[in-house]
N, C-alpha and C positions, 0 to 999 in steps of 0.2 A: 671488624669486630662482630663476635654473634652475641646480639640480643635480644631475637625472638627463639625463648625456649619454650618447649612443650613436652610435656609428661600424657602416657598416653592416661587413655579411658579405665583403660584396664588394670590399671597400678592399683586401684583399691586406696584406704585410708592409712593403712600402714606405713610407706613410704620408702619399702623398700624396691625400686625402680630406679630408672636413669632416666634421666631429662634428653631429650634432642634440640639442637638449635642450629639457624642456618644464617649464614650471610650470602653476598653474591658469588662466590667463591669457596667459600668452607661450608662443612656440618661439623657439629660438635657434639661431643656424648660426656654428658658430666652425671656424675653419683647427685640424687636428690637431695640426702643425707649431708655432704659434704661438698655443696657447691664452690666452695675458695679451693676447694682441695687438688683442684687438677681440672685439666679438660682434655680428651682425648680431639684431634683436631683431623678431618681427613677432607682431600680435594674433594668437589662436587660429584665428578663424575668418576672418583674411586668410590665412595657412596654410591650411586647410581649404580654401579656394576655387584655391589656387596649387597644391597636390595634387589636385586636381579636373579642371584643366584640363591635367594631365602625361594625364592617361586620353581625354579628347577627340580 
């Protein structure tokens, strides 16, 4: 289950952003707007390689 989410710094007051949250195994990417709405859900180290290649 992921229930540490965080929204970054940057998002402003607005709210339109997406939340990240992790467990020991997952990261999750949910809409801030519409957290029941869905969660995108990906292995850790498919995450890991997908922030890897934001630095390339």
């Amino acid at each position: 289950m992921i229930d540490d989410w965080r929204t970054s710094s940057h998002s402003g007051q607005e709210g339109n952003c997406v939340e990240v949250g992790w467990s020991a195994d997952q990261v999750g990417v949910r809409d801030t707007k519409d957290r029941d709405g869905g969660t995108l859900r990906f292995e850790t180290e498919v995450w890991q390689r997908f922030l890897r290649s934001l630095d390339a």
